[in-house]
C-alpha positions in Angstrom: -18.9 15.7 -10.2 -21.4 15.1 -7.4 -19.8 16.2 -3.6 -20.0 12.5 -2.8 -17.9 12.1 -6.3 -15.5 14.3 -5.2 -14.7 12.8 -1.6 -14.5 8.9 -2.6 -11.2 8.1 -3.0 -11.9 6.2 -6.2 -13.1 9.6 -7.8 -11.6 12.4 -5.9 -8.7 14.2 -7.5 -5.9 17.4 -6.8 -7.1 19.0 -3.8 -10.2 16.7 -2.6 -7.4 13.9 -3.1 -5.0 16.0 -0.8 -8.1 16.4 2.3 -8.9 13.1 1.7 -5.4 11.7 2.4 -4.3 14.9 5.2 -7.8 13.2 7.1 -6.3 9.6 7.0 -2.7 11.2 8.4 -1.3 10.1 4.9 -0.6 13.6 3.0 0.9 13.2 -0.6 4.1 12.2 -1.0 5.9 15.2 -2.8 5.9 14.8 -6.6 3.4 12.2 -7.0 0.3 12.4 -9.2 -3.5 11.6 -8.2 -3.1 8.4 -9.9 0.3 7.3 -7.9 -1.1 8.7 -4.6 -4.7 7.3 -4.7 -3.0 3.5 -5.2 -0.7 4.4 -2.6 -3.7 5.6 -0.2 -5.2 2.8 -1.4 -2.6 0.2 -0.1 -2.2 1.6 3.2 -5.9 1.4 4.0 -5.8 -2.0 2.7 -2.9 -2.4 5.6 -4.7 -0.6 8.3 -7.7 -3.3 8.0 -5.3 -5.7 8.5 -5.8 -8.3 11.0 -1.8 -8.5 11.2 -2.0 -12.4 11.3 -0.2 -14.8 9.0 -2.9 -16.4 7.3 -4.6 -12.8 5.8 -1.0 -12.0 4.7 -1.7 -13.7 1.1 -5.1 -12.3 0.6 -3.8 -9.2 1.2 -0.4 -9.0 -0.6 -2.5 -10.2 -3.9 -4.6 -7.3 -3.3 -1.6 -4.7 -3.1 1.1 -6.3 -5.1 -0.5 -8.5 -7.5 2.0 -11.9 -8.5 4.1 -11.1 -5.5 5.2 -13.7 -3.6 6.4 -13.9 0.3 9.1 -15.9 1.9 8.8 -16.5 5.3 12.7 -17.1 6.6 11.7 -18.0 9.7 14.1 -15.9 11.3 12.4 -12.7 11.9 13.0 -11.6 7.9 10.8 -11.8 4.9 11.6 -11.1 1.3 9.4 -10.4 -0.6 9.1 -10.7 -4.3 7.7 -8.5 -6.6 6.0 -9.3 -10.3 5.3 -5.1 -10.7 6.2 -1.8 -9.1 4.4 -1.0 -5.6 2.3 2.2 -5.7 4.9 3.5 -2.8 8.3 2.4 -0.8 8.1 -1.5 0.1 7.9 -0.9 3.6 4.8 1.7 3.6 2.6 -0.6 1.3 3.9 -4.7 2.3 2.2 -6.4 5.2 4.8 -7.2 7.4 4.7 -7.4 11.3 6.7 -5.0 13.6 9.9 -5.9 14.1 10.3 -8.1 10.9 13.6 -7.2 8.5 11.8 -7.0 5.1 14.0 -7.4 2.2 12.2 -7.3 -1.7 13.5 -8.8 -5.2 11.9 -7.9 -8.5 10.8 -4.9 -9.1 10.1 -2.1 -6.3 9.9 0.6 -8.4 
């Protein structure tokens, strides 16, 4: 593996994976693997590119949770529902605005 290998997040693994993430603010969750944590990284970079508007939300949610689906209550709540697991908990991986009540059906796993 090449240096450049082993510090691309689509290659790095154990340790390398661990820097990369501890440089991003985003250490690994406890127990997960390199294939669990690199998704998870992987979604919240996906969120911090965001442009937080409503009209990049689907684009985006494809790109994390493919088949999901949003509901937008109009009431300051969303639920969002899901076709497969998320690569992390609902509210560190789902697009939603500050101060928004997310609620998920499906599978969150």
């Amino acid at each position: 593996m090449t240096e450049h290998e082993a510090f691309s997040l689509s290659s790095a693994a154990g340790a390398q994976l661990d820097v990369l993430g501890a440089s991003l603010g985003l250490p690994r969750p406890e127990g997960a693997g390199d294939e669990a944590y690199r998704a998870w990284l992987q979604a919240r970079l996906r969120l911090f590119r965001w442009d937080g508007t409503n009209e990049t939300i689907p684009a985006l949610l494809s790109e994390i949770a493919p088949g999901a689906d949003l509901n937008d209550h109009g009431d300051g709540s969303v639920t969002v529902t899901l076709a497969a697991p998320l690569p992390g908990p609902p509210e560190s991986c789902l697009p939603v605005p500050a101060g928004i009540h997310l609620m998920t059906e499906g599978d969150p796993s």
